[in-house]
Each structure stands twice: as C-alpha cells, then as structure tokens.
C-alpha positions, 0 to 999 in steps of 0.5 A: 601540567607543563604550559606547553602541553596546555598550548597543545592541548586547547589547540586540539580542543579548538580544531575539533569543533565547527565555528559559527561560519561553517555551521551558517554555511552548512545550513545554508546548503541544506537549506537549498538541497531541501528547496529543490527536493521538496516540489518534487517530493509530493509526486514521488509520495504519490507514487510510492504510495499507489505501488505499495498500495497495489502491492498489498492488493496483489499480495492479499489476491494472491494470498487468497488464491494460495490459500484456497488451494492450500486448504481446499476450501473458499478463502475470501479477500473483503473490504474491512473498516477494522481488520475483523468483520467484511464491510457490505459496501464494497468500499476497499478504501478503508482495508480489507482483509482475508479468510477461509470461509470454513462454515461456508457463512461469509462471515469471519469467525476469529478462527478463520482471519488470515490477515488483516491489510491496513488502509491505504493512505487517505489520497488513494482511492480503489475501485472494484469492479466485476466479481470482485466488487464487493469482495474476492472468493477464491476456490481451488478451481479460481475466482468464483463468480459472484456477479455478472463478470467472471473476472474482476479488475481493481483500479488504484489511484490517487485522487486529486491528482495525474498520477499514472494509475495502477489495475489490477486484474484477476482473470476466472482462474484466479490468477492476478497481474498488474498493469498501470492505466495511465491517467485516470479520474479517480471519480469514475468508475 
C-alpha cells in the first residue's frame, strides 16, 4: 500500500468510532431521560396492567356468551388456579377459564376447554359479586341466574394502590360492558 492511502485510510478508521467524551456524554443524558421516566413508570405498569386485565375478563365474558349462542347449549367462565378444573372458591385472582358444559356436570372434561386465561399480575385484585361470583354460565337466553342477583359486576383493581378501578357489568341478557370506578379499596367488596 502507498503511504498516503494508509493516511486515508486510518483517518476513516478513526472517524467512524466514538470517543470516550461522547460515550460519557451519551450515558449521562440516558442516565437523566431514565430518572425523570422511572417515578412515574410504576403508575403507568399499573394501569396497563388493570386494562389488560380487564380486557381478558371482558373478552372470556364475552366469549362465553359467543359461544353459548353458537353451540345452543350452557358455556361457563370460572376461576381456575391451572387453566384445567374450576376452583369452588370464587377467587378469579389465580385465572379463569371457559367451557361448554356439554353433559351438563359443571366440570370440565378436556373435550370441552375453550380457553384458558392466565392470571393476572400479582397486584390486581378481582372481585365478583352477583351471578357471577363463583362463576359465569351463560345460555343462549343470557346469563343464567345462579344466585340472588340476575346480573354480576366484577371489580378489578390494583392493590395497594389509587389507581382508577375498572367494573365490569354482565346485565341478565348477558350482555357485558366496562366502565371505571374511580378509587376503590381493593379489600372491600
């Protein structure tokens, strides 16, 4: 190689890199976006949390109803700890899963597992209250009244925390809608 293609050559080499100042600089401005970012990360997890946690309620609610119409026969939604038998506590705060209850038994047989909906993060907290408490059935005349109310409500929120609260209602005819709370004590009921 000639000596001046050399010369060109590591002035290239030299210009393409960054030098330690600017590398310093770069991590210090991280470092600041990061700081002013972070206090207020916490609350905005939080409430994409509660909406996606309230989405998949909805959408298994939902699913539910879709299916009971399709199928003409009982769909159920229950809280489930393993995505495979209905817990009998009524604590949605572990998953919860749909089936069509073909045999009419209130157990689910593989065969009739729709879906399965994973738990929600630990911090959420549901609570169910009405016809729903302990478990949604659906037909295709709607929500099928399996205790004093004919509707159900669930509530979804975070615990620990004033972060605007979501509900979501299923009237008698099974049809469900969302609508936030405001605060709410997760502990009450």
């Amino acid at each position: 190689m000639k000596k001046g293609s050399m010369k060109n050559h590591s002035q290239r080499k030299l210009s393409t890199g960054f030098t330690v100042v600017e590398l310093m600089v770069a991590l210090a401005a991280l470092a600041i976006v990061i700081l002013i970012a972070v206090p207020g990360s916490s609350a905005m997890i939080e409430k994409y949390q509660l909406r996606s946690t309230s989405n998949d309620l909805h959408q298994g609610l939902s699913l539910a109803r879709t299916e009971s119409h399709a199928r003409s026969m009982v769909v159920r939604l229950c809280p489930s700890s393993n995505g495979h038998t209905c817990r009998s506590d009524g604590n949605w705060n572990h998953g919860w899963l749909v089936y069509s209850d073909g045999n009419g038994d209130g157990a689910v047989q593989d065969i009739e597992l729709i879906r399965a909906f994973k738990a929600p993060p630990q911090k959420i907290r549901i609570m169910a209250k009405g016809a729903v408490q302990s478990r949604a059935s659906f037909t295709t005349a709607g929500l099928k009244n399996e205790g004093d109310s004919p509707d159900g409500e669930f509530l979804i929120c975070v615990a620990n925390s004033k972060t605007t609260a979501k509900k979501v209602n299923i009237d008698a005819d099974g049809w469900v809608h969302a609508a936030p709370v405001g605060e709410q004590d997760c502990r009450q009921g």
